[in-house]
Structures are given as structure tokens and as C-alpha cells.
BALOBA-1460 file (C-alpha; in Angstrom, 3 decimals):
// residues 307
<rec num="1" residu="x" x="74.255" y="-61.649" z="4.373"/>
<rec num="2" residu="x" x="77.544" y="-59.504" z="3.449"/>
<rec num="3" residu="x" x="75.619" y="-57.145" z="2.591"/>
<rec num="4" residu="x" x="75.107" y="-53.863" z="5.383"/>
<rec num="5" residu="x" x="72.158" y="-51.825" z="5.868"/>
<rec num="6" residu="x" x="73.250" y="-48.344" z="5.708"/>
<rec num="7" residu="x" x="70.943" y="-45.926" z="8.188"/>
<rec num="8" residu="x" x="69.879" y="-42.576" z="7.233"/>
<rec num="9" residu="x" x="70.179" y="-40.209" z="10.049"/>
<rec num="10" residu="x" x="67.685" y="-37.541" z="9.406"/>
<rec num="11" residu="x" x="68.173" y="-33.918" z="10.418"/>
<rec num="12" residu="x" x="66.928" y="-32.675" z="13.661"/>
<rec num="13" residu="x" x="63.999" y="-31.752" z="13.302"/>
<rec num="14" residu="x" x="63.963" y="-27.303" z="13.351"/>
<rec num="15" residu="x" x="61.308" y="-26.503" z="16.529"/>
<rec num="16" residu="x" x="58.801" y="-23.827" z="15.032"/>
<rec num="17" residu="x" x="56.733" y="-22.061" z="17.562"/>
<rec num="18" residu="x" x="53.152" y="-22.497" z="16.977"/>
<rec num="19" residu="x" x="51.719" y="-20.365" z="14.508"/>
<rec num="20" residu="x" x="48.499" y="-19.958" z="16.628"/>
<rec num="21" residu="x" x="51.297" y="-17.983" z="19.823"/>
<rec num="22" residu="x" x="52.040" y="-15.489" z="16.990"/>
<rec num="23" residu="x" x="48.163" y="-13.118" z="17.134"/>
<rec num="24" residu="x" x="48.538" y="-13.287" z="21.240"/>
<rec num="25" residu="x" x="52.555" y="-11.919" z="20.987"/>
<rec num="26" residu="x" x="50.963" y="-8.852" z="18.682"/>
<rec num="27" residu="x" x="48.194" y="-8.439" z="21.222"/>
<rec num="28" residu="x" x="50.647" y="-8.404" z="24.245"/>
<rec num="29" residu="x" x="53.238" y="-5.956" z="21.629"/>
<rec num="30" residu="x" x="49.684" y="-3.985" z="21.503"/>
<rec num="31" residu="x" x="48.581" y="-3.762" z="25.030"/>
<rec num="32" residu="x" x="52.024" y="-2.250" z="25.994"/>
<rec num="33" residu="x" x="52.749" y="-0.077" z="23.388"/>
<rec num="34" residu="x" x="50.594" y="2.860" z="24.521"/>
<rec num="35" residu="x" x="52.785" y="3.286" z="28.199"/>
<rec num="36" residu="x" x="56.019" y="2.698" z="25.906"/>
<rec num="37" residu="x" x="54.990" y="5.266" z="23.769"/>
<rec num="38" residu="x" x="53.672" y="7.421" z="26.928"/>
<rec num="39" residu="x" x="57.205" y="7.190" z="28.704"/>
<rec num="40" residu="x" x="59.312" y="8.102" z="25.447"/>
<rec num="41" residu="x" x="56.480" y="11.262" z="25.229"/>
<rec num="42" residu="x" x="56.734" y="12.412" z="28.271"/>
<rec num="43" residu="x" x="60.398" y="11.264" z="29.772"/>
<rec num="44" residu="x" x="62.784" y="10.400" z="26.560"/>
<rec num="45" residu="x" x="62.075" y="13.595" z="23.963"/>
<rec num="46" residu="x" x="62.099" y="15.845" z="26.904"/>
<rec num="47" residu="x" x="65.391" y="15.074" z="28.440"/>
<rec num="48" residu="x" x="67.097" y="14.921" z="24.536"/>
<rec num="49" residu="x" x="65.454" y="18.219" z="24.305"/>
<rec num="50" residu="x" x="66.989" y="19.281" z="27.766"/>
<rec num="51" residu="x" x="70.181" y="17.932" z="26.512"/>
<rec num="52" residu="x" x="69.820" y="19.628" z="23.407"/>
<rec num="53" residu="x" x="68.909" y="23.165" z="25.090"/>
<rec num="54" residu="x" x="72.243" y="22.252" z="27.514"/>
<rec num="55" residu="x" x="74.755" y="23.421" z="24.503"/>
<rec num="56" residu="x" x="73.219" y="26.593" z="23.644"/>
<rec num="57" residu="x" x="72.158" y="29.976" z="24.485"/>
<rec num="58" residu="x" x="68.483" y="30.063" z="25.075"/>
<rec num="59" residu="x" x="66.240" y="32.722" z="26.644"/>
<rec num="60" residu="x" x="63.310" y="31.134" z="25.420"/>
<rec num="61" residu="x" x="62.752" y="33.713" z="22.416"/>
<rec num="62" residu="x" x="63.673" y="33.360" z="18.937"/>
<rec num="63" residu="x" x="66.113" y="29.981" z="18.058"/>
<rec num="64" residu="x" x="68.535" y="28.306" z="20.678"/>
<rec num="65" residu="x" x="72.097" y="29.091" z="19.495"/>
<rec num="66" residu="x" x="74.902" y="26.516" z="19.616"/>
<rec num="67" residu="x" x="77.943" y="27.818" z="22.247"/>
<rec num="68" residu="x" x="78.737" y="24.255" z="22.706"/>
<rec num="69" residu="x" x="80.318" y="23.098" z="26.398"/>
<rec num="70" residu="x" x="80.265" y="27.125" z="27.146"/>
<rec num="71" residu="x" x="77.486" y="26.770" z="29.468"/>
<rec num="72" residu="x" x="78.873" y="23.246" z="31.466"/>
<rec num="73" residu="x" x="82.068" y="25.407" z="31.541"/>
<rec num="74" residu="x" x="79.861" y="28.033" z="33.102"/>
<rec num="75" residu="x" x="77.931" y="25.790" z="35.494"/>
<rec num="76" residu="x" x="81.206" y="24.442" z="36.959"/>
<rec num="77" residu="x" x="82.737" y="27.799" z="37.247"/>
<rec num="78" residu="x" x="79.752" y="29.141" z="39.522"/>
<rec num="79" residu="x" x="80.034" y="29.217" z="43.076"/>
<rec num="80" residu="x" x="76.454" y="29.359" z="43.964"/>
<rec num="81" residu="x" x="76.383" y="25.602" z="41.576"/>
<rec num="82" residu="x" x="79.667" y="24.627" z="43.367"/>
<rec num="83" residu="x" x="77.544" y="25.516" z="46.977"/>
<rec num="84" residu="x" x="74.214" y="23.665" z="45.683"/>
<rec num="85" residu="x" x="76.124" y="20.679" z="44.817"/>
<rec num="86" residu="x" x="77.521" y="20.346" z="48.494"/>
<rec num="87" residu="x" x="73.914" y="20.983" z="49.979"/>
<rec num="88" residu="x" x="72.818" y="17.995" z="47.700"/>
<rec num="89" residu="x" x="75.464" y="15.799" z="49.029"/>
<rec num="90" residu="x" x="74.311" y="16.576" z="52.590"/>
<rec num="91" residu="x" x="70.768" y="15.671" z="51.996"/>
<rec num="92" residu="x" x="72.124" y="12.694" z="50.490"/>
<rec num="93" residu="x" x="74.049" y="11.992" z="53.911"/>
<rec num="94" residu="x" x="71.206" y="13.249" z="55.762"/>
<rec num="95" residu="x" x="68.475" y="11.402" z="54.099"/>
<rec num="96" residu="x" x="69.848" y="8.147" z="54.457"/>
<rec num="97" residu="x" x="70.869" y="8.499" z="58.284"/>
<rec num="98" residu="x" x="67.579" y="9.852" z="59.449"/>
<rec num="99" residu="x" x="64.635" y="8.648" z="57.150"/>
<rec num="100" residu="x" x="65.798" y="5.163" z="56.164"/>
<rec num="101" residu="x" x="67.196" y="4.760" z="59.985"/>
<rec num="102" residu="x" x="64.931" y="6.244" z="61.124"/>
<rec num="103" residu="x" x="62.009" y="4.076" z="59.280"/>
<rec num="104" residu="x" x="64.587" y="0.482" z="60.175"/>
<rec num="105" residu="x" x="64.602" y="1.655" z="63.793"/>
<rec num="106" residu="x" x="60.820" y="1.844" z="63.945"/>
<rec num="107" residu="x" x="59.965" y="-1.042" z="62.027"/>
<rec num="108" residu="x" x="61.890" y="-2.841" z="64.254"/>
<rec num="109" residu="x" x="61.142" y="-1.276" z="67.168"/>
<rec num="110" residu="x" x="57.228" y="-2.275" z="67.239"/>
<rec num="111" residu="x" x="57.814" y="-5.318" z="64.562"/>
<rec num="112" residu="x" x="56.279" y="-8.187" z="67.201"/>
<rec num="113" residu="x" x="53.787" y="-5.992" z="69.231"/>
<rec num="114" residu="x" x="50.929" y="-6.223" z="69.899"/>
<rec num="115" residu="x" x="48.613" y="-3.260" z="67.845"/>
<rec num="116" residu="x" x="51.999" y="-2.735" z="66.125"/>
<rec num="117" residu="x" x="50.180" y="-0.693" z="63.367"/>
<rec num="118" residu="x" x="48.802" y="1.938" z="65.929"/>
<rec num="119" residu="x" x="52.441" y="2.657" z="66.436"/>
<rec num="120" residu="x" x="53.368" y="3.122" z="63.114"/>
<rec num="121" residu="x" x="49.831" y="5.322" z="62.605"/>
<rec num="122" residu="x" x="51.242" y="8.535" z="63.708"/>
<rec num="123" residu="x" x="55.013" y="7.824" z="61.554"/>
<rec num="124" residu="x" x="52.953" y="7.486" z="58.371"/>
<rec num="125" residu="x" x="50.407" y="10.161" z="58.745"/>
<rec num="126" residu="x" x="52.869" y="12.555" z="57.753"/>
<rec num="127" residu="x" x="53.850" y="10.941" z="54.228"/>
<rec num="128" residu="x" x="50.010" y="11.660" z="53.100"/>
<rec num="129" residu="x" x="50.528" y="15.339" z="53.702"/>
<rec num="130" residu="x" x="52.107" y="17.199" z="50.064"/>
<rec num="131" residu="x" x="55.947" y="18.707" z="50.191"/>
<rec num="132" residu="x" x="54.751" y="21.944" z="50.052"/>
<rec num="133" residu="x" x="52.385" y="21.575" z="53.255"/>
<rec num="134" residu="x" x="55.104" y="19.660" z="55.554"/>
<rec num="135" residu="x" x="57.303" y="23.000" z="54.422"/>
<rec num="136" residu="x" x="54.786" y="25.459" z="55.315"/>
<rec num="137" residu="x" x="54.355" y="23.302" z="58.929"/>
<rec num="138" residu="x" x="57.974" y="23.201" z="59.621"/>
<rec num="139" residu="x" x="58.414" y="27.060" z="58.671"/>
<rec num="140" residu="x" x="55.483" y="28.015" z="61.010"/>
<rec num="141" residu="x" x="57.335" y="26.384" z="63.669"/>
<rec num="142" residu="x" x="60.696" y="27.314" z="63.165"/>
<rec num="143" residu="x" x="60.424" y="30.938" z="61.711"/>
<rec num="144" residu="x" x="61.337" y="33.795" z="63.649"/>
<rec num="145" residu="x" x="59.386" y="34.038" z="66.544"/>
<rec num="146" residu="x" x="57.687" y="31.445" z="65.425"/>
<rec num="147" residu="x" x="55.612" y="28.369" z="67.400"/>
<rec num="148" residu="x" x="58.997" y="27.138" z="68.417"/>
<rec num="149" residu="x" x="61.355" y="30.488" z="69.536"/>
<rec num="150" residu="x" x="57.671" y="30.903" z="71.954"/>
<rec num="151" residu="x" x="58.686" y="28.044" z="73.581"/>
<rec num="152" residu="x" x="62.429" y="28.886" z="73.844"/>
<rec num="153" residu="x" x="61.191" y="32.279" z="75.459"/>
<rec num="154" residu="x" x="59.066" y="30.344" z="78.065"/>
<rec num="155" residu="x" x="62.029" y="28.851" z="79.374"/>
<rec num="156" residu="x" x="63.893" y="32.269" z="79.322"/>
<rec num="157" residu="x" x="66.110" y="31.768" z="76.364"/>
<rec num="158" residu="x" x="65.880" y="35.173" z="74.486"/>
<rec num="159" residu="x" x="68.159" y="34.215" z="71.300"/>
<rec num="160" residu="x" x="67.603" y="30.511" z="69.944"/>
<rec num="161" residu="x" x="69.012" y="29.555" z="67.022"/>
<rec num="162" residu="x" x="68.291" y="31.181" z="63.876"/>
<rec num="163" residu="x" x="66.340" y="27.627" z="62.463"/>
<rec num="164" residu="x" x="66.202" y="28.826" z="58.730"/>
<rec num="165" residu="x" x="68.398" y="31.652" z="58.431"/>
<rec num="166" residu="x" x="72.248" y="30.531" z="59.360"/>
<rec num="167" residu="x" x="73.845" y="27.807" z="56.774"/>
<rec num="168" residu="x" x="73.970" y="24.630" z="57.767"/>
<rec num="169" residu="x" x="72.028" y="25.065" z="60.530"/>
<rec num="170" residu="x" x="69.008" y="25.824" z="57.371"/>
<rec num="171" residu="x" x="69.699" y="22.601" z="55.530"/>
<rec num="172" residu="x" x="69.667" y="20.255" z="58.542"/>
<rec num="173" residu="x" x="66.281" y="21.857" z="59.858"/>
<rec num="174" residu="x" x="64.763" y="20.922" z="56.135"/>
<rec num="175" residu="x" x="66.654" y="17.337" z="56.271"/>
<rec num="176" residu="x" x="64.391" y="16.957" z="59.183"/>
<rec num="177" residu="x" x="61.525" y="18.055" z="58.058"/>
<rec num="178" residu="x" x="61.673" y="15.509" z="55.038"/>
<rec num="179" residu="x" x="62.531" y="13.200" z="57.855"/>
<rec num="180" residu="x" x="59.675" y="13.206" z="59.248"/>
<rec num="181" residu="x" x="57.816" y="12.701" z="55.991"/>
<rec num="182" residu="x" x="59.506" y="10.059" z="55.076"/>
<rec num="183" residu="x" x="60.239" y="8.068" z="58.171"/>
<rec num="184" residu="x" x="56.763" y="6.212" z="58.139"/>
<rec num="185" residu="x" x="56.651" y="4.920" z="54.782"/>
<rec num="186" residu="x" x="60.396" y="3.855" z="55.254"/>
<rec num="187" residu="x" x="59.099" y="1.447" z="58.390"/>
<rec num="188" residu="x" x="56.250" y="0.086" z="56.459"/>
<rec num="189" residu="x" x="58.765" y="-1.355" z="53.987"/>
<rec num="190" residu="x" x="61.043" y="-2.292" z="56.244"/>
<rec num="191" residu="x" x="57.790" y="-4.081" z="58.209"/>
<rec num="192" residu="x" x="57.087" y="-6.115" z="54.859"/>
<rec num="193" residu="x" x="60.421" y="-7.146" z="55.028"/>
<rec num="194" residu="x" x="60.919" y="-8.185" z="58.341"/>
<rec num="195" residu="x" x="56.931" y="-10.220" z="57.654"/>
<rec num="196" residu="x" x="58.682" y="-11.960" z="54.747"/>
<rec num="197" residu="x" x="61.660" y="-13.077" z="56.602"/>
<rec num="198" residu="x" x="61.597" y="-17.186" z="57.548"/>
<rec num="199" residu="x" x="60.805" y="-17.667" z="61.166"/>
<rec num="200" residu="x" x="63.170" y="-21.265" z="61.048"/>
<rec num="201" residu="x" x="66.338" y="-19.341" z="60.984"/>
<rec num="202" residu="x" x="65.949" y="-16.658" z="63.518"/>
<rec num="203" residu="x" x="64.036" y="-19.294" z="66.145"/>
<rec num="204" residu="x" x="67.946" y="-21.264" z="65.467"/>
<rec num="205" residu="x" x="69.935" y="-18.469" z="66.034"/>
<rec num="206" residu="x" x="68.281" y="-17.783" z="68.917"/>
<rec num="207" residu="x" x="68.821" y="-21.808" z="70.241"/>
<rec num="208" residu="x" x="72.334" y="-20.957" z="69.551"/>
<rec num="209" residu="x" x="72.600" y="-18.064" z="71.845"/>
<rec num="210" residu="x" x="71.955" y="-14.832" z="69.484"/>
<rec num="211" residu="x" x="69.657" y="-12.102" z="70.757"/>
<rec num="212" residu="x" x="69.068" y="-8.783" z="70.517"/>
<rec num="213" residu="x" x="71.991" y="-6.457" z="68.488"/>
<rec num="214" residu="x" x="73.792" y="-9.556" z="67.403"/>
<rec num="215" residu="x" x="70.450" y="-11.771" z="66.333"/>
<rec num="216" residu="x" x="69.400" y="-8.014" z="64.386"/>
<rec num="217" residu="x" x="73.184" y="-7.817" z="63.126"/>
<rec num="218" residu="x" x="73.981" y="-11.525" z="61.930"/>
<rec num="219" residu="x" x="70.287" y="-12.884" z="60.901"/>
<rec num="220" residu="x" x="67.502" y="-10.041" z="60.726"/>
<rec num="221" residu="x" x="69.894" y="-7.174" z="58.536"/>
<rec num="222" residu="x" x="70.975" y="-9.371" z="56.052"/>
<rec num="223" residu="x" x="67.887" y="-11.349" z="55.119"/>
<rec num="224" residu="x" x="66.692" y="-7.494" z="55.019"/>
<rec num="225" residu="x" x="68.996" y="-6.478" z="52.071"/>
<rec num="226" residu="x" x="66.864" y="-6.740" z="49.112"/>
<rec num="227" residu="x" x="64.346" y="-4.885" z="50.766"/>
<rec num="228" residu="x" x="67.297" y="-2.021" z="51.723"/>
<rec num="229" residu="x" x="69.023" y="-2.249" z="48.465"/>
<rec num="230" residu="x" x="64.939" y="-0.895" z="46.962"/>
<rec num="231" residu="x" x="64.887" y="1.647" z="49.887"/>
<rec num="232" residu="x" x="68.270" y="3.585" z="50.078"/>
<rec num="233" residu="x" x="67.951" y="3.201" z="46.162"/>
<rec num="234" residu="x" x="64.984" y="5.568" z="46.755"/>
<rec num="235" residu="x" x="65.954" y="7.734" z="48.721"/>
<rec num="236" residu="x" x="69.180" y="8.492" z="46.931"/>
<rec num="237" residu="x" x="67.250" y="9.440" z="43.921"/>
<rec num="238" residu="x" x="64.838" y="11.422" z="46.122"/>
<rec num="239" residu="x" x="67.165" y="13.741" z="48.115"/>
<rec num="240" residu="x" x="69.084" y="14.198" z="44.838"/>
<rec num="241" residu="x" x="65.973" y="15.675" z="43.009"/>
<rec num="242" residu="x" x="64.935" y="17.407" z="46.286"/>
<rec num="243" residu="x" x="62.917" y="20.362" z="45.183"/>
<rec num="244" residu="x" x="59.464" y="21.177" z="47.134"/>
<rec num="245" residu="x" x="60.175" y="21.623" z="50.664"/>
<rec num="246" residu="x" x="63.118" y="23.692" z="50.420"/>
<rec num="247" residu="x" x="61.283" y="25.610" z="47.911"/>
<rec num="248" residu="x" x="58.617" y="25.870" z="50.868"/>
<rec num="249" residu="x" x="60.780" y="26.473" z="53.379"/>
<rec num="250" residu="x" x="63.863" y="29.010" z="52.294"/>
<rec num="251" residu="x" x="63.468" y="29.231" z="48.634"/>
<rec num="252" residu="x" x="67.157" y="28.471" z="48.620"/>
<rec num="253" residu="x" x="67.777" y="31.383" z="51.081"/>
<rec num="254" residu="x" x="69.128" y="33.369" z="52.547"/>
<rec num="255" residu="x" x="70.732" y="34.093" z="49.300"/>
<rec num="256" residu="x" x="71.569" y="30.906" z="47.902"/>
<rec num="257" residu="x" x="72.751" y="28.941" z="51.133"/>
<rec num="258" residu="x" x="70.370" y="26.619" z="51.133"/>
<rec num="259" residu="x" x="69.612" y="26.129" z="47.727"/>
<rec num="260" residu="x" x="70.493" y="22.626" z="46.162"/>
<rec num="261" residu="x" x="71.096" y="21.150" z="42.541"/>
<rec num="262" residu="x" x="67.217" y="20.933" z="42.042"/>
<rec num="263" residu="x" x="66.579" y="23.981" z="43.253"/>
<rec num="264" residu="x" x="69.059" y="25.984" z="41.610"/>
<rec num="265" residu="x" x="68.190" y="24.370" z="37.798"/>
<rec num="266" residu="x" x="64.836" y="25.706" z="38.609"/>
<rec num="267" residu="x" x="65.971" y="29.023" z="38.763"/>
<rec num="268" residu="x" x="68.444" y="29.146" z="36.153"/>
<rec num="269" residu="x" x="65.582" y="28.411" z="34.249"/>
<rec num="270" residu="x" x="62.745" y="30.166" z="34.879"/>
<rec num="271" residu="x" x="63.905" y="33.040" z="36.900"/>
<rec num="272" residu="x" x="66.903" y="33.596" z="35.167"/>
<rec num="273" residu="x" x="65.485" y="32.444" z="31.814"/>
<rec num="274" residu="x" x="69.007" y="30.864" z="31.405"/>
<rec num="275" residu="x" x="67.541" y="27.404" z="29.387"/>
<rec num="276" residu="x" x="71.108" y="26.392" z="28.324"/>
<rec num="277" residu="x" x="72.713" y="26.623" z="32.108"/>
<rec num="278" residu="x" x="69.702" y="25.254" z="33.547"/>
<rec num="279" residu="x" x="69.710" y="22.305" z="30.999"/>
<rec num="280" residu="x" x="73.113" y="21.018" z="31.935"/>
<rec num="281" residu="x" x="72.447" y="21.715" z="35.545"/>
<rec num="282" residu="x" x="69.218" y="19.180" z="34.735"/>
<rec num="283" residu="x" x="71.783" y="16.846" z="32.476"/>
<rec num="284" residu="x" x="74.203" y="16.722" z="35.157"/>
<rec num="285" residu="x" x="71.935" y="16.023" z="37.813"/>
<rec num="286" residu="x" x="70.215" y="12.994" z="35.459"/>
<rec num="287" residu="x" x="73.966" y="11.692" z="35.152"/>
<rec num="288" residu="x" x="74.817" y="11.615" z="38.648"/>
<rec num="289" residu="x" x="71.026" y="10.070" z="39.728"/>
<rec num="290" residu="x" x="72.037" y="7.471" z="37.517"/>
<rec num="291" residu="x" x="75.933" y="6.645" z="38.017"/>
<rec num="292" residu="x" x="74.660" y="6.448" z="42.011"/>
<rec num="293" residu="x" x="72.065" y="4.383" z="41.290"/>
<rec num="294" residu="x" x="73.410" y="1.744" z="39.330"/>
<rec num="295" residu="x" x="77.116" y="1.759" z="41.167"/>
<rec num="296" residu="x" x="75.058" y="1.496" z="44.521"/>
<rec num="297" residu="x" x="72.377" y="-1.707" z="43.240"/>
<rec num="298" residu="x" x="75.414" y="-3.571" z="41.219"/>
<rec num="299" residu="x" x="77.474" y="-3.505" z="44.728"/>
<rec num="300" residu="x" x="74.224" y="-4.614" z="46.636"/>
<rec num="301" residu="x" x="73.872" y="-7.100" z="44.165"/>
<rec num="302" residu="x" x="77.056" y="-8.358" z="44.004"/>
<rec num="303" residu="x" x="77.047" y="-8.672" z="47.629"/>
<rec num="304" residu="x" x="74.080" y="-10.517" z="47.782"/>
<rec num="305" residu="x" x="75.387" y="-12.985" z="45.154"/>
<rec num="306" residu="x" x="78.274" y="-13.721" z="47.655"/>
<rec num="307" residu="x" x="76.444" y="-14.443" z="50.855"/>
């Protein structure tokens, strides 16, 4: 036969998802749209309001009026802002030396032991206790002749320091304090990530000489870097929005030495009734909360890729 079959090649064949997936996508769309809508409510229209209120002048009577970048020229202009924003860095500095090492050193310390959670009991007791009530502790104990000046005078020292009256001295006392809040909850993470590390690697490192310092420095910290990429993320964010046990403890005093970004948008706000200047104190902090966060997980991340 000269004759040749020609073949018809038919088109693939377009994959249609199953019309009966379609009703369970609209129920899933349906179950989350209520904490979509909550979060936009209660997070989204508030800060675009903020930002809004951040170019005007608005006392909270009568209509905002526009005065544009007048009030972020203001903000940056103001020493007591200028003062706040170097308190915040410290707490930044502080919070992630003593909390977060503080919480690695424990979990560490008494990962391993025998009725290791009895250790960590007392560490974590504090973090159930409010802001407020770890300030009003602290400031019982470290006012003037307070709890801890009694004890000073037992030993015959008639002038101790001046705990929450003389800057920096102020802001390091309250660094502690939040320390010791936030130490305990700190070394349970850190626990659940020393739990979840694999047993095979550490038991070869230790065949192969490594203990102690250099096991913890080559094996144990950098199987632990997820797990401290999701805790100094914290705690960045939370010593940058620090607000309830200074408020507690010095109320940003004396004066304003103390006071830091959190604080001080609070009163530009509702002391002062100064919406504009305390909205771009508010934008600004959002801005830098953010730009830290995401610079700090994309290195993490990036670093973890590589290893």
C-alpha cells in the first residue's frame, strides 16, 4: 500500500478541577472571612486612620486640618522624641541580651535534668503576672527607701543608687524588670527547641571529641536557629512597643528621661491632645517594627538557606 495513514494528534486534553471542589472552596472562603474582616476592623482602618490623623492638626474637636509633613517635621525636631528614640534602642539592646539570653542560658542550663521543669517553675511564674503588676513589684522594691535601699542601710550604706530617678541608671532597672518577665517563657521555647533537635548528630559530635561550649557552639546553636529567628523576632517587636511597665514604673520620669517611643505617642496623644504628632510618632514606630522585622527574618533566612 502507497498509500499513508495520516494520525490526528488531538489536543491535550485542558484539566478542569472538579466541579463538586468548587461549594467546599466557598465554605473554606466563608469560614475565614469573619477573622479577615475582624483584622482589617480592628488593625487596617485604624492605622490608615492613624496615618491619616499623622498629616494634620487634630485636638480631637471639630475636623482634622491638613498641615501636611508639619507635624513629622515637628516630631524629628523634638528633643524629648530624639531622647525616647534612644531609650527604645536600649531596650532593644537590653531586651535581647538579658531576656532571650537569659531564657537560652536557662533552657540550657537544666535541658537534661532530672525534674528539669521544677527549675524552670519559678522563671515562668513571673510571665503570668500583668505589666502593670511586675511594675508596681519592681517600684516597691526599688523606690526610695524602698524594700531594697532597707537592705542597703542594713549593711551601712546610707546613699544607694537612686534606682528610678537618675537616667540610665532608670531604664536599665525597667530592662530588668521586663527581664525577669520574660526570661521564663524565653527558656520554654528555647526547651521545645532543644526537645526537637535529632539526638544522631549531637551523640556524633560528641564521638568526635565536641563537648560542652564547642558541642553548644557548632551543633546545639545552629540546629536552634529557627526557633531564635521566632524569638528575637519577638522580642524586637516587644521592646519596640514597650509601654506598660515603664508606664508603671516612672511614667517616663523624671521628666521625660525614661520615657520611650511608646510611651511618648501616648502622651502626645492623650495628654497633650496632639492627634497629628502622636499619629506619626505611632506611623513611625509601625515603620521601624516592620523594616526590623523583615531585614532581621530575611537575613536569618538567608542564612539558614546557606548552611
Amino acid at each position: 500500500m502507497t498509500s499513508t495513514l495520516e494520525r490526528t494528534v488531538a489536543p491535550p486534553a485542558v484539566r478542569r478541577r472538579p466541579a463538586a471542589r468548587r461549594p467546599y472552596r466557598w465554605t473554606a472562603r466563608a469560614f475565614v472571612f469573619p477573622a479577615v474582616a475582624l483584622c482589617v476592623l480592628l488593625l487596617y482602618v485604624p492605622f490608615v486612620w492613624t496615618t491619616f490623623l499623622s498629616f494634620t492638626q487634630y485636638d480631637g474637636f471639630g475636623s482634622p486640618e491638613l498641615v501636611g509633613l508639619d507635624k513629622y517635621a515637628e516630631m524629628f525636631a523634638d528633643p524629648a522624641f530624639v531622647n525616647s528614640l534612644l531609650n527604645t534602642l536600649f531596650w532593644v539592646l537590653g531586651t535581647l541580651v538579658l531576656p532571650v539570653g537569659g531564657g537560652l542560658l536557662v533552657a540550657v542550663l537544666v535541658y537534661g535534668l532530672s525534674g528539669s521543669f521544677w527549675y524552670r517553675l519559678p522563671f515562668l511564674v513571673p510571665y503570668a503576672i500583668s505589666g502593670v503588676a511586675v511594675g508596681v513589684i519592681w517600684t516597691l522594691v526599688l523606690q526610695t527607701h524602698g524594700a531594697l535601699d532597707q537592705v542597703f542601710n542594713l549593711f551601712g550604706v546610707d546613699d544607694p543608687p537612686r534606682w528610678l530617678l537618675d537616667s540610665p541608671l532608670n531604664t536599665l532597672t525597667m530592662i530588668v524588670a521586663a527581664a525577669w518577665q520574660g526570661v521564663g517563657v524565653n527558656a520554654l521555647l528555647f526547651t521545645v527547641g532543644l526537645q526537637s533537635i535529632p539526638k544522631e548528630p549531637l551523640e556524633a559530635a560528641r564521638l568526635d571529641g565536641a563537648a560542652g561550649w564547642k558541642l553548644f557552639r557548632t551543633m546545639t546553636w545552629p540546629m536552634l536557629t529557627p526557633l531564635t529567628t521566632v524569638v528575637v523576632g519577638l522580642a524586637i517587636v516587644g521592646s519596640l512597643k514597650q509601654f506598660d511597665i515603664i508606664y508603671a514604673m516612672t511614667q517616663g520620669g523624671p521628666g521625660r528621661s525614661s520615657e520611650t517611643l511608646a510611651l511618648t505617642m501616648y502622651k502626645e496623644t492623650f495628654i497633650n491632645s496632639d492627634y497629628g504628632l502622636g499619629g506619626a510618632i505611632a506611623v513611625f514606630i509601625t515603620v521601624i517594627t516592620v523594616i526590623a522585622s523583615v531585614i532581621y527574618i530575611r537575613r536569618q533566612l538567608g542564612a539558614a538557606k546557606e548552611m
